[in-house]
ROZA-59502 format. One record per residue (C-alpha): residue in one letter; z, x, y. Coordinates in steps of 0.05 Angstrom, whole numbers, plus 32768, in hexadecimal, padded with zeros to 4 digits. Last residue first. Layout:
<recs>
AZXY
...
</recs>
This chain:
<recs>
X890F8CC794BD
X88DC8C9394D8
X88C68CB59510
X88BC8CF894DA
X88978CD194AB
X88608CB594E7
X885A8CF79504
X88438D1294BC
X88158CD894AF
X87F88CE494F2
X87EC8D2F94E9
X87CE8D2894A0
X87B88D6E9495
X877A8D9694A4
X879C8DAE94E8
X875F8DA0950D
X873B8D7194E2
X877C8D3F94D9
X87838D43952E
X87388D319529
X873B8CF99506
X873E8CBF9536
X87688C909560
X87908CCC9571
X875B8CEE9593
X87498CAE95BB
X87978CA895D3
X879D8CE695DD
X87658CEC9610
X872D8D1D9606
X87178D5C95DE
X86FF8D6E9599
X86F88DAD9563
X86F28DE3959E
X86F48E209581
X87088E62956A
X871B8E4F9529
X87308E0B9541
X87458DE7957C
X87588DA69590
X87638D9495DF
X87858D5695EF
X878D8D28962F
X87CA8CFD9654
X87FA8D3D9642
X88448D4B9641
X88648D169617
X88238D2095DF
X88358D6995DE
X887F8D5B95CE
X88678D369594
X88398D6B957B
X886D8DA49585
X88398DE09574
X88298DDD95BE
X87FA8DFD95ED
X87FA8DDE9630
X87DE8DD39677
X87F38DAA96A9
X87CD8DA496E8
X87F28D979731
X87EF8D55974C
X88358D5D976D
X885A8D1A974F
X88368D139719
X88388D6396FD
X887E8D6D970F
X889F8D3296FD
X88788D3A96B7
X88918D7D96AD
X88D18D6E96CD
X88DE8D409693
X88C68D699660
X88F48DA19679
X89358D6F9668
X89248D5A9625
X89128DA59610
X89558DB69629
X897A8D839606
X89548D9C95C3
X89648DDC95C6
X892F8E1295E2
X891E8E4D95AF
X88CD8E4695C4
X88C48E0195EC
X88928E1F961C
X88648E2795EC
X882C8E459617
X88328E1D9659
X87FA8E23968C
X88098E0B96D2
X87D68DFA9705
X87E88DF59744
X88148E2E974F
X885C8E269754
X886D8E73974D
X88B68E57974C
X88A38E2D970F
X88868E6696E8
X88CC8E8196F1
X88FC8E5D96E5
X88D18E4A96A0
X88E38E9D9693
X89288E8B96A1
X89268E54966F
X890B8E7E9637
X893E8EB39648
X89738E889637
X89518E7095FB
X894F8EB495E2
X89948EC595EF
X89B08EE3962F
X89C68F33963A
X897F8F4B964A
X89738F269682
X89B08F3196AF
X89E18EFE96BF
X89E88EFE970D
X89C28EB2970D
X89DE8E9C96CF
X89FD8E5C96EA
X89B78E4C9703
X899A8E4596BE
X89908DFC96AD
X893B8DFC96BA
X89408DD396F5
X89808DF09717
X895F8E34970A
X89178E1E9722
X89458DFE9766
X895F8E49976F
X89228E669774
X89018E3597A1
X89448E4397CD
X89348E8C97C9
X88EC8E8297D9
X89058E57981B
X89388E89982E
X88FD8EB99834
X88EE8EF797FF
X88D28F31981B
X89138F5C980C
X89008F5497C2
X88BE8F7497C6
X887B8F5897B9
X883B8F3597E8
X88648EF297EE
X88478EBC97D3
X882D8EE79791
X88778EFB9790
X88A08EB89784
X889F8EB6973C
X88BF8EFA9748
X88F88EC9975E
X89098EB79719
X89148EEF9704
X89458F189735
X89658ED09730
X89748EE396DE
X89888F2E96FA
X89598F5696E5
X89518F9696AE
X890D8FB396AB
X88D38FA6967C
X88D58F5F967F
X88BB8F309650
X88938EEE963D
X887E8EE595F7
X88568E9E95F3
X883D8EA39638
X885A8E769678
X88198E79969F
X88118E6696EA
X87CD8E599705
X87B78E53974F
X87DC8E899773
X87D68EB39738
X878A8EB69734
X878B8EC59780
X87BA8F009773
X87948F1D973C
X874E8F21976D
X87178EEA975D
X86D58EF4975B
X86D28EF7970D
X87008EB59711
X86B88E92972D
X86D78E549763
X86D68E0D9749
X87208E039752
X871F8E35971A
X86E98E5496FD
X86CD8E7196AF
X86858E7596A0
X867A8EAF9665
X869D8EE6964D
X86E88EF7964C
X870C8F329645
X875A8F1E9647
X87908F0A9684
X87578EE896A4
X87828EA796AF
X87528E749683
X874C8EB0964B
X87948EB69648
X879F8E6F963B
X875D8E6E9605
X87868EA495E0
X87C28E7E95DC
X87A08E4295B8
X876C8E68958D
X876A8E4F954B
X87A18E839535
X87D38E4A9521
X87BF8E089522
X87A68DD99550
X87BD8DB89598
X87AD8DCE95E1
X87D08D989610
X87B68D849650
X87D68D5F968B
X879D8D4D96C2
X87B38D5A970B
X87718D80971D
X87398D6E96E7
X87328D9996B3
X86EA8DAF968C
X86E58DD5964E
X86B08DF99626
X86C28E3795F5
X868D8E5A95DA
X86B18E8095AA
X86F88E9A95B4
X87138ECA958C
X86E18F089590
X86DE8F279545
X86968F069533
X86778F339566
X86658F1E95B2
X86A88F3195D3
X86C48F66959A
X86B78FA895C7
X86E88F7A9607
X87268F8595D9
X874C8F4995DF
X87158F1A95D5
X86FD8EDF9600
X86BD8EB395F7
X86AE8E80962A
X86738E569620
X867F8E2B965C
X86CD8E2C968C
X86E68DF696B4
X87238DF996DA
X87478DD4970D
X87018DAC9717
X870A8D7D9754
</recs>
């Protein structure tokens, strides 16, 4: 099955510049298979995060876009968050929580809202997205008092605990060390093998994106440049196109280094 597909989807975020040359996305065509790993790759402002938000609904979007082969503009909020979970680039809170507090909102779509709602068993799903992410001793800690790295693991709590099936990543890795990056790509991949569940991700950590997926998208200006398996992008030049750099000979200095 199709865990999303989407034809000729163009995306702004003001809904008066869908259709004019200011919209961001243009005609954007892609097609994911349930329990593929994707990563979304190319350079700054072509698009990446954009395309993410478009996919969830989050921005005004025109053109075919569903999920689990099922129309997203018949779908209610909740039933778009049951089956996606996005981690965005600048996650936040507007109100002061307790680091579990958090995590467990991750929880809410299953639940209907309301911490005295919450089962044992959402607690305990809670808890193990701590223990997975390195931030159960901080459980009472609240938000605002830990670093940004801190706060980029609780927020990784988090779109765990929501544990939909697909998950979208938008550089996930932001002010994480490099233990901690080691450690989340490995439940990444545990994760999305083990369970099925679809992996989606926009990276600016080429090598780390190449851990995490099986396939590739490129973008550029707005578009898609190329798309397929790593291994056939790689072969060719469309990573070089993309970035308009020498990506391989890069990757291959740095190994060496």
């Amino acid at each position: 099955m199709k865990a999303i597909e989407c034809k000729e989807l163009h995306a702004a975020y003001d809904p008066r510049s869908l259709g004019t040359d200011a919209e961001v996305l243009h005609g954007v065509s892609i097609s994911v298979e349930e329990g593929s790993r994707v990563a979304i790759l190319g350079p700054n402002g072509s698009g990446k995060s954009t395309l993410l938000k478009a996919l969830t609904a989050m921005i005004p979007y025109q053109g075919e876009l569903e999920l689990f082969e099922k129309a997203v503009n018949g779908m209610k909020r909740r039933e778009i968050a049951s089956s996606v979970s996005l981690l965005s680039q600048l996650s936040q809170l507007f109100f002061s929580y307790t680091v579990f507090e958090c995590v467990l909102m991750g929880r809410y779509v299953h639940v209907g809202g309301g911490f005295s709602r919450y089962s044992e068993a959402d607690k305990k799903i809670a808890e193990e997205c701590m223990r997975r992410t390195g931030v159960e001793a901080l459980a009472k800690r609240q938000l605002f008092t830990l670093s940004g790295g801190e706060q980029q693991r609780v927020f990784l709590a988090r779109t765990f605990a929501q544990d939909a099936p697909i998950l979208m990543l938008d550089e996930p890795t932001n002010h994480l060390d490099l233990k901690v990056v080691a450690g989340m790509s490995e439940y990444l991949n545990e994760w999305s093998r083990q369970q099925g569940h679809t992996l989606i991700g926009v990276y600016h950590d080429i090598p780390l994106a190449l851990a995490l997926s099986d396939e590739l998208i490129l973008m550029k200006e707005g578009r898609i440049l190329a798309a397929g398996t790593k291994e056939e992008l790689l072969k060719g030049t469309a990573l070089e196109a993309a970035y308009d750099f020498d990506v391989r000979g890069y990757l291959k200095r740095q190994a060496i280094s």
